[in-house]
PAGU-818505 format. One record per residue (C-alpha): x, y, z; residue number from 1; chain. Coordinates in steps of 0.05 Angstrom, whole numbers, always signed. Example, Ala and Ser with C-alpha at 12.3 -4.5 7.8 and 13.67 -1.06 7.14 Angstrom:
# residues 2
+--------+--------+--------+-----+---+
|     c1 |     c2 |     c3 |   k | c |
+--------+--------+--------+-----+---+
|   +246 |    -90 |   +156 |   1 | A |
|   +273 |    -21 |   +143 |   2 | A |
+--------+--------+--------+-----+---+
# end
This chain:
# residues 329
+--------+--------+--------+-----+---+
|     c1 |     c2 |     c3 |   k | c |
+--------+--------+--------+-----+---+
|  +1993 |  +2163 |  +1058 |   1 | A |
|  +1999 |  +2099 |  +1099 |   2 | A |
|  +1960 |  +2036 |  +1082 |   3 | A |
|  +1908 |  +2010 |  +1117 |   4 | A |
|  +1920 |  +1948 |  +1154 |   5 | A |
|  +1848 |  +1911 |  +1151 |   6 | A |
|  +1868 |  +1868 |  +1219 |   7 | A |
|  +1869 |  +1935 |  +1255 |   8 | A |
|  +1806 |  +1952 |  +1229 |   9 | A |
|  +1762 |  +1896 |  +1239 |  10 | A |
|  +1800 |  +1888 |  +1310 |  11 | A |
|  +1790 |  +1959 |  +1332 |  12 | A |
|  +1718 |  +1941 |  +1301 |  13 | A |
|  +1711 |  +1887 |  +1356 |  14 | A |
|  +1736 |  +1926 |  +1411 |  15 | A |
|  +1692 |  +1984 |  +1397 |  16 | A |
|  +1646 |  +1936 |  +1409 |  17 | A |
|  +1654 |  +1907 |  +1467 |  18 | A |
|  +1670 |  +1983 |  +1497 |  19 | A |
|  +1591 |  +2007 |  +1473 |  20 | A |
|  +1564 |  +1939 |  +1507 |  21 | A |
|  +1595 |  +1966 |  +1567 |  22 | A |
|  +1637 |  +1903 |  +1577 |  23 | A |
|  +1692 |  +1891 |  +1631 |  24 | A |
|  +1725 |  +1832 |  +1593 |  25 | A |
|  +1724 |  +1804 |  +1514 |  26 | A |
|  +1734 |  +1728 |  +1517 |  27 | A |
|  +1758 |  +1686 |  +1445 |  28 | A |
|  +1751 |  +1620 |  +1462 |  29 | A |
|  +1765 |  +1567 |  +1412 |  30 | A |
|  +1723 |  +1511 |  +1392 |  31 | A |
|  +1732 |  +1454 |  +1334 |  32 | A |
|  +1708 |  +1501 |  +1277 |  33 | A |
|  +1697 |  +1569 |  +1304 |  34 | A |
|  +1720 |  +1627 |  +1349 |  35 | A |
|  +1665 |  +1634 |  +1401 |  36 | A |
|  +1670 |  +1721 |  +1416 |  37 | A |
|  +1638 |  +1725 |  +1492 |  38 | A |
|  +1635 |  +1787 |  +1529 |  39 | A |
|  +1633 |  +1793 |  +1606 |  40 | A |
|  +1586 |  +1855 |  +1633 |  41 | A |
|  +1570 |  +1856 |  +1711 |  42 | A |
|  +1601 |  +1787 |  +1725 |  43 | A |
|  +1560 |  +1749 |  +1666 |  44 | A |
|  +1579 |  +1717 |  +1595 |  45 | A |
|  +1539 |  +1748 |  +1542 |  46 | A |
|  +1541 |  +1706 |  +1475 |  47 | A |
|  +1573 |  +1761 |  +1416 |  48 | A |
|  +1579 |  +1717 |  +1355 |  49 | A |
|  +1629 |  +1665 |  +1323 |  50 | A |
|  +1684 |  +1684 |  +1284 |  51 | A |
|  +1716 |  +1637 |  +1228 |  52 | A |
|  +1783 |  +1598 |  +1260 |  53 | A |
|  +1830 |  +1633 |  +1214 |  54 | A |
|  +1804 |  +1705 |  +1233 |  55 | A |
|  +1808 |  +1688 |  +1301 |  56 | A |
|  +1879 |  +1658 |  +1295 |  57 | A |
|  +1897 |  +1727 |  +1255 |  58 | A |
|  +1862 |  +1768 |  +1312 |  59 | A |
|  +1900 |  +1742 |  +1371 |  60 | A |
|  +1961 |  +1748 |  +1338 |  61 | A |
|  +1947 |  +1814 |  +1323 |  62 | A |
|  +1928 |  +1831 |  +1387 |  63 | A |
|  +1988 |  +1796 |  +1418 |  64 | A |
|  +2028 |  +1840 |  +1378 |  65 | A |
|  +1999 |  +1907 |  +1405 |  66 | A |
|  +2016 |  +1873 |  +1470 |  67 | A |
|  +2077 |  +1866 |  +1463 |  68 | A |
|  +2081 |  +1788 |  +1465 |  69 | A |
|  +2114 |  +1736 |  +1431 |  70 | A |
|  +2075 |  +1722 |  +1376 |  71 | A |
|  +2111 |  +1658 |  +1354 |  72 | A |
|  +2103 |  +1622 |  +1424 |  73 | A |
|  +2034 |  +1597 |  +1429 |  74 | A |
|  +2059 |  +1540 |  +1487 |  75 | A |
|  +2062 |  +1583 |  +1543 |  76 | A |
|  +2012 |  +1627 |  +1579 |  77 | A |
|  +2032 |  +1702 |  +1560 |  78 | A |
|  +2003 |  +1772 |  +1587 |  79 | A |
|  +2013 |  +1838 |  +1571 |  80 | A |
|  +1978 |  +1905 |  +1561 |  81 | A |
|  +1957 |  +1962 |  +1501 |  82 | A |
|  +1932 |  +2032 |  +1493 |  83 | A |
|  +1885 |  +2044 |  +1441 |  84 | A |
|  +1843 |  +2101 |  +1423 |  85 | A |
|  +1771 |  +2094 |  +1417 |  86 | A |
|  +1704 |  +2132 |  +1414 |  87 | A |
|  +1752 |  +2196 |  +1432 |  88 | A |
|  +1768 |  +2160 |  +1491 |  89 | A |
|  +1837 |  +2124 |  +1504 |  90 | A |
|  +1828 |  +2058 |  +1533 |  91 | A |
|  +1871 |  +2012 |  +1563 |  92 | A |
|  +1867 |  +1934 |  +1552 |  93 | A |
|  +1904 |  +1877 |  +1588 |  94 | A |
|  +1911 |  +1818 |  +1539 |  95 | A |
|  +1921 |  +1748 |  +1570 |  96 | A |
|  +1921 |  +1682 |  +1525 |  97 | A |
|  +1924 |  +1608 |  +1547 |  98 | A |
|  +1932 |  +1540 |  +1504 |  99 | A |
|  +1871 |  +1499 |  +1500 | 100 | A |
|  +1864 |  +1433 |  +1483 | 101 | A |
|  +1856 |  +1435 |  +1408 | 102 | A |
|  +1924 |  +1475 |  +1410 | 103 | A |
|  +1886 |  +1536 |  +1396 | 104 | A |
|  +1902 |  +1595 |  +1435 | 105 | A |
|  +1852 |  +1628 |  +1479 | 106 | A |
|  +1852 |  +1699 |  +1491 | 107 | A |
|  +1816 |  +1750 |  +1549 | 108 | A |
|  +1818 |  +1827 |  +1540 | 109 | A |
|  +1804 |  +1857 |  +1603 | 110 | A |
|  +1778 |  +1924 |  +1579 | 111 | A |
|  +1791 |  +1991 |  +1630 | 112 | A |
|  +1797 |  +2074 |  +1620 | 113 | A |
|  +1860 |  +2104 |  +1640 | 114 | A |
|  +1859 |  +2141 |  +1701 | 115 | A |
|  +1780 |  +2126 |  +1713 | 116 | A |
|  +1792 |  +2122 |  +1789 | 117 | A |
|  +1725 |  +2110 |  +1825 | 118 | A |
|  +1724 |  +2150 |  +1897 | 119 | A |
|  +1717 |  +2094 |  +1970 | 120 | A |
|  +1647 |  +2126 |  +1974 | 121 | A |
|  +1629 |  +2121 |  +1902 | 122 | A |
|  +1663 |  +2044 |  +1900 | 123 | A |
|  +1622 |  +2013 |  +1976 | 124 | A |
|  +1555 |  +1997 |  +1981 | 125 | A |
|  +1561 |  +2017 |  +2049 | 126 | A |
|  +1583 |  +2080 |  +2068 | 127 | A |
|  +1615 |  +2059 |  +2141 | 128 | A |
|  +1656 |  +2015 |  +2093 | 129 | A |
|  +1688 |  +2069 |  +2057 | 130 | A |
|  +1711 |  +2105 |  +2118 | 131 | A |
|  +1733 |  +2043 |  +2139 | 132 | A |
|  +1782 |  +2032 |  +2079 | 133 | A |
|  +1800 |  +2104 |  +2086 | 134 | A |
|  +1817 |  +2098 |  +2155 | 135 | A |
|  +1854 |  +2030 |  +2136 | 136 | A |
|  +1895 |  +2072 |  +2084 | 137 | A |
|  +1915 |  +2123 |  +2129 | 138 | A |
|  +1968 |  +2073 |  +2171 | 139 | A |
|  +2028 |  +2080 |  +2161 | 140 | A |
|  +2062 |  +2011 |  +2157 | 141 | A |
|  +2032 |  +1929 |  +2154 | 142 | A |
|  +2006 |  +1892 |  +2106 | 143 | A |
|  +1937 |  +1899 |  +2072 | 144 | A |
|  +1909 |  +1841 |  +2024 | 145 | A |
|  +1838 |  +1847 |  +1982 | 146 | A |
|  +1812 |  +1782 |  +1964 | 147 | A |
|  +1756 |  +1759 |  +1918 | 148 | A |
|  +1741 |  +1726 |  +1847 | 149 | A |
|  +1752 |  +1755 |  +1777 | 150 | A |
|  +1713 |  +1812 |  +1765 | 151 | A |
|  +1694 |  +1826 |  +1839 | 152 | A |
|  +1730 |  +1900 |  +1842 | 153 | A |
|  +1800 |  +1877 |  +1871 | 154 | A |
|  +1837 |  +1924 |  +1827 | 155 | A |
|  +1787 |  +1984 |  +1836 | 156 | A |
|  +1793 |  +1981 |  +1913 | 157 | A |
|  +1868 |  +1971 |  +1908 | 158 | A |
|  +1874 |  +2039 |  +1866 | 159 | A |
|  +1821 |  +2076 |  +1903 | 160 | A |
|  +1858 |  +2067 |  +1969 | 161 | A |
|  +1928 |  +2090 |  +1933 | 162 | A |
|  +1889 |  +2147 |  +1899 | 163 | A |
|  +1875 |  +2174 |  +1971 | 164 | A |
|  +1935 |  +2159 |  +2002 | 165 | A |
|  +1966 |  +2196 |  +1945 | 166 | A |
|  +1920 |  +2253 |  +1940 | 167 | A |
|  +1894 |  +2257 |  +2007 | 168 | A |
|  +1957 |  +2239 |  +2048 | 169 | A |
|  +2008 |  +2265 |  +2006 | 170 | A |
|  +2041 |  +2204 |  +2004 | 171 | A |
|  +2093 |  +2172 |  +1955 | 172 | A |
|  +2067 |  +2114 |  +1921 | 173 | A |
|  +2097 |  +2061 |  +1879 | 174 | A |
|  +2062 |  +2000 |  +1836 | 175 | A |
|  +2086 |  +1938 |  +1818 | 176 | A |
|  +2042 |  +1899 |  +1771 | 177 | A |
|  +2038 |  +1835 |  +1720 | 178 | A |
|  +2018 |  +1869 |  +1671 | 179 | A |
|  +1993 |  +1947 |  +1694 | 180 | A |
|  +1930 |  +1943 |  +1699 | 181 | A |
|  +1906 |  +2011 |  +1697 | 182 | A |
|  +1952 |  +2076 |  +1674 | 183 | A |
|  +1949 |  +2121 |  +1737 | 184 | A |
|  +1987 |  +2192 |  +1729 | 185 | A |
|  +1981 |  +2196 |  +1813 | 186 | A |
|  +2041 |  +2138 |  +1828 | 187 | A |
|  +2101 |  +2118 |  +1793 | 188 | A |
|  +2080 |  +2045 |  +1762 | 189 | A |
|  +2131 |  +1992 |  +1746 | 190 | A |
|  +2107 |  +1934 |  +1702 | 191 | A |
|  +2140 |  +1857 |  +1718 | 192 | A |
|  +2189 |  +1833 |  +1652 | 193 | A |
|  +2206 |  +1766 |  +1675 | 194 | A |
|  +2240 |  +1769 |  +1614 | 195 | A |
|  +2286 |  +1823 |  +1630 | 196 | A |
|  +2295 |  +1798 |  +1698 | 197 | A |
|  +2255 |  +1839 |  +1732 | 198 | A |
|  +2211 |  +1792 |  +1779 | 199 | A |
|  +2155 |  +1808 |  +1830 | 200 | A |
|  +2212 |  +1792 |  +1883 | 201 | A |
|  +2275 |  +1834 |  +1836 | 202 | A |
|  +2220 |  +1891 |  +1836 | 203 | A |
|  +2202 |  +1891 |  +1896 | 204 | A |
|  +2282 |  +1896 |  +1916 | 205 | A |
|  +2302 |  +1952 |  +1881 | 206 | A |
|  +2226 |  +1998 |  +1892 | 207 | A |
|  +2252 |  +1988 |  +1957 | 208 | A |
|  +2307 |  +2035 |  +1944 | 209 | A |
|  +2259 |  +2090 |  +1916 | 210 | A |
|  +2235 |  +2113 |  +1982 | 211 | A |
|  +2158 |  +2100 |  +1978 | 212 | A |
|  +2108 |  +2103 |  +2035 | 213 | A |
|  +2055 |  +2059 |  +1998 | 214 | A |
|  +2072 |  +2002 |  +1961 | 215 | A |
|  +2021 |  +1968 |  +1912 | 216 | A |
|  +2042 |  +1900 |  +1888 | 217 | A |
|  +1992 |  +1863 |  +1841 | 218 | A |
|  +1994 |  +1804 |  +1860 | 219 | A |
|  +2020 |  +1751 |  +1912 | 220 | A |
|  +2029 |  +1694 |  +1889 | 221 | A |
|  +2098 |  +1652 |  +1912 | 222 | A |
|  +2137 |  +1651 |  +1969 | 223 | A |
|  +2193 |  +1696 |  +1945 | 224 | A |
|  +2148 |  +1754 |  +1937 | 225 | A |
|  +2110 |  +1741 |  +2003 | 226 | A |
|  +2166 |  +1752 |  +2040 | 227 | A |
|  +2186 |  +1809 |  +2009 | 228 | A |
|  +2120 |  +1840 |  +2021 | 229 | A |
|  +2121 |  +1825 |  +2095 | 230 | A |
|  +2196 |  +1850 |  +2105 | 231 | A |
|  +2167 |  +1914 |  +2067 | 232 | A |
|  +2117 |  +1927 |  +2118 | 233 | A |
|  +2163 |  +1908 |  +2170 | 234 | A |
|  +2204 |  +1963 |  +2163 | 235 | A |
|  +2158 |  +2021 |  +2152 | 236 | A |
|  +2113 |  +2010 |  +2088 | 237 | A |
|  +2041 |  +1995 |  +2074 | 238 | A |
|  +2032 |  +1951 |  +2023 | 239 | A |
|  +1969 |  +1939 |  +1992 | 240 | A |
|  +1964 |  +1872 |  +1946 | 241 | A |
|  +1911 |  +1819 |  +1928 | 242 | A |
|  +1928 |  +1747 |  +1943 | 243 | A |
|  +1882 |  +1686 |  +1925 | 244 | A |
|  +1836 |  +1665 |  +1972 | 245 | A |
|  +1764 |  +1645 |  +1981 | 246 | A |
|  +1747 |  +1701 |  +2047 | 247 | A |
|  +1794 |  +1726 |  +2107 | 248 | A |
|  +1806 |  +1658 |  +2135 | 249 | A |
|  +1837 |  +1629 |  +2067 | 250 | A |
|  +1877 |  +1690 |  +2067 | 251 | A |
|  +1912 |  +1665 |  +2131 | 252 | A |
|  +1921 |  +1595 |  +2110 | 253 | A |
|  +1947 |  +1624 |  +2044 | 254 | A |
|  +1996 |  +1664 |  +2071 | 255 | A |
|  +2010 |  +1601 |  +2122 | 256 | A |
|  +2022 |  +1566 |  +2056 | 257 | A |
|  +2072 |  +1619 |  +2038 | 258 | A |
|  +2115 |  +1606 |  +2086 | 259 | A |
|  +2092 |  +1670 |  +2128 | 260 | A |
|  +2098 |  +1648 |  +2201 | 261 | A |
|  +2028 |  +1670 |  +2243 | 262 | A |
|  +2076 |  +1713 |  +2289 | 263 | A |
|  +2087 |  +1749 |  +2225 | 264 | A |
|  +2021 |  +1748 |  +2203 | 265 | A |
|  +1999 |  +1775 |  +2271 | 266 | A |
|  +2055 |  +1833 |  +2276 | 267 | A |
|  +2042 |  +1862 |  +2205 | 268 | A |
|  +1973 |  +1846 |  +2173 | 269 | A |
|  +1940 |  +1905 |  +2180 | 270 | A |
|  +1867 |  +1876 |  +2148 | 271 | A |
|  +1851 |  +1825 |  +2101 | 272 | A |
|  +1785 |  +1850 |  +2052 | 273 | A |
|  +1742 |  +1804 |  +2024 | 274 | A |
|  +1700 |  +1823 |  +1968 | 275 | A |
|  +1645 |  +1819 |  +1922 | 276 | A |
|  +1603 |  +1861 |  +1869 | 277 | A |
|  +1526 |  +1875 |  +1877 | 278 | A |
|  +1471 |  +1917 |  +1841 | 279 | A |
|  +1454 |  +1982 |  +1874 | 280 | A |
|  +1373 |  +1974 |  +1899 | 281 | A |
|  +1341 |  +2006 |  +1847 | 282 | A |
|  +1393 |  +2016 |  +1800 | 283 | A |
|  +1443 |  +1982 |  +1738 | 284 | A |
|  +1501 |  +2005 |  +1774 | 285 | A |
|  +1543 |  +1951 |  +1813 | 286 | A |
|  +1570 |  +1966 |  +1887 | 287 | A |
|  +1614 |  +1931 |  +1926 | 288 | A |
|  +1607 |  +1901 |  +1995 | 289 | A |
|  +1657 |  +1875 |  +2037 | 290 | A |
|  +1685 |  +1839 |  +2094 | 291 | A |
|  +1741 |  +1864 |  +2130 | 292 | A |
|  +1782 |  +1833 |  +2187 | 293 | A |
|  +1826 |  +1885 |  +2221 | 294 | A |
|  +1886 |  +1876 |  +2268 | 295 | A |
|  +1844 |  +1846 |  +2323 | 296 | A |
|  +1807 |  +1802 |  +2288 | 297 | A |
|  +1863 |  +1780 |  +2255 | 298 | A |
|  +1898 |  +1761 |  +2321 | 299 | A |
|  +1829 |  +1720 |  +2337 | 300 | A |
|  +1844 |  +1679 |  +2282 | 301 | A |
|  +1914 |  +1663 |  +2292 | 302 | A |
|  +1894 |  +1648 |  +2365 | 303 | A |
|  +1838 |  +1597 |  +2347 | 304 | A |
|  +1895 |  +1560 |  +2291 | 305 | A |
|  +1937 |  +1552 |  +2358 | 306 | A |
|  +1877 |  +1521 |  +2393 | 307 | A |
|  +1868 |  +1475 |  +2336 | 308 | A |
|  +1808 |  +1506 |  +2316 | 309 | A |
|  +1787 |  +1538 |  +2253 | 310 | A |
|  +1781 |  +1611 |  +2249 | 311 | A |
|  +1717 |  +1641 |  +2231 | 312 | A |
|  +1712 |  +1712 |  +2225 | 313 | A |
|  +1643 |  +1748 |  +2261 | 314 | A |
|  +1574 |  +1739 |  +2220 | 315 | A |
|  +1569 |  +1820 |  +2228 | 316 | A |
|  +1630 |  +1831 |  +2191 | 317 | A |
|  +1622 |  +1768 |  +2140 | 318 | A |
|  +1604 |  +1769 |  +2074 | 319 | A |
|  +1539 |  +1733 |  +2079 | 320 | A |
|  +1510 |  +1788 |  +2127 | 321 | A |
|  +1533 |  +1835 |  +2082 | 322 | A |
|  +1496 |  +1795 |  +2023 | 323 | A |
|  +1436 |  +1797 |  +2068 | 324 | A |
|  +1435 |  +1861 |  +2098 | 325 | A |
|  +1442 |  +1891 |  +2021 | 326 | A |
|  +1376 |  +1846 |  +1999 | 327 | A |
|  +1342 |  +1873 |  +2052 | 328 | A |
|  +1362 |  +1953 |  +2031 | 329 | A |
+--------+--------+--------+-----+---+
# end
């Protein structure tokens, strides 16, 4: 009979918690006597208690461990992922920890099922939206970029559009991620090991060579994998990615940044969507609303940076008139 390690209990404990209150993300943050335990639900911090520093020190560890991370390197930023069964349900968490000031790590447990893939028309407030990201899906090469805070949905669209292309199109699709987010069983998912040498960019390289139609790449976020992702499309592949980026115009400057020429920009973006979380009318269930710049509106903008002029995307297609036009049901 194998012991019982109390850490695993009084985590799982914790977890199990933060899973009834429905939470997307646990939060541990450190302060000069106490482990502050915050849990995020529908893009707000809800206070869950205080836990003694030594637990907390004990906890992240422990949880570091199920991750997979080096538990003896509290320096550097570190991010990784677990399954865990709970309440007959598997779950899976993404663990990500951070040194703060009083060199006490802080941790954040983004919290998701396995394989819980929201449907377009289930995900949009707006149904003309979903057949819009269907129709979006449906191309068959260029570049496709969802951009909004933490919390906003980015990873739910990204995965609902694959899910379709997958199920719907019949087409092959590969992930690359920092950490997986979500275990799908419809793509073949590859997890970054900078590690092991295996890079956004390295990854990117060698999924190449797998033949996929759809590409989904977490994250981009240097130069390197920017251009990867652009000579992907180039040559026959839609890839679908998040980038950081305030709306559709910071997308472009972003990209800019990247070292992505606005010829390029212009010959392979496909649609840059913008997007943010709101409460159904009537209801406790969130929906998201979005701005989306297609091809042409995309070649507006790069037009009006060559004029010297800011871009500005159309108020019917911006986020604000979405905001509005959502108040007003």
């Amino acid at each position: 009979m194998s012991e019982i390690n109390p850490m695993e209990t009084k985590s799982k404990a914790i977890l199990e918690k933060a899973v009834l209150f429905e939470a997307s993300d646990l939060h541990l943050i450190p302060h000069d006597t106490e482990y502050q335990l915050v849990f995020r639900k529908q893009q707000q911090m809800f206070d869950a208690g205080v836990l003694p520093l030594a637990f907390g020190d004990r906890l992240i560890t422990y949880l570091k461990y199920l991750s997979s991370l080096d538990i003896t390197n509290k320096r550097n930023p570190q991010s990784g992922a677990f399954q865990l069964l709970l309440l007959s349900e598997v779950y899976h968490f993404r663990v990500s920890t951070l040194l703060s000031i009083s060199k006490r790590e802080s941790l954040v447990v983004r919290i998701a099922k396995p394989n819980l893939i929201v449907p377009l028309e289930e995900i949009s407030l707006f149904q003309e939206h979903a057949s819009l990201l269907k129709e979006i899906s449906s191309a068959k090469q260029g570049l496709v970029l969802v951009i909004g805070p933490t919390g906003s949905g980015k990873s739910t669209t990204m995965y609902a559009m694959t899910k379709y292309c997958s199920h719907e199109l019949s087409r092959h699709v590969i992930s690359l991620e920092d950490p997986v987010e979500i275990n799908q069983s419809y793509l073949l998912q590859v997890q970054v090991n900078e590690r092991a040498g295996l890079s956004y960019a390295t990854g990117l390289k060698a999924i190449l060579r797998h033949s996929p139609d759809v590409i989904l790449i977490g994250e981009i976020r240097d130069a390197e994998t920017a251009k990867i992702a652009v000579e992907a499309a180039l040559t026959g592949h839609l890839v679908i990615s998040t980038i950081h980026a305030k709306d559709a115009s910071g997308a472009l400057f972003r990209l800019l940044d990247l070292g992505i020429t606005a010829e390029e920009i212009g010959q392979i973006c496909r649609a840059f969507i913008s997007q943010r979380l709101l409460l159904r009318k009537g209801k406790e269930q969130l929906g998201a609303i979005y701005e989306i710049a297609e091809t042409d509106t995309i070649a507006t903008m790069i037009a009006a940076i060559h004029q010297g002029v800011r871009p500005v995307i159309p108020t019917h297609l911006s986020l604000a008139f979405q905001i509005e036009r959502a108040v007003r049901g």
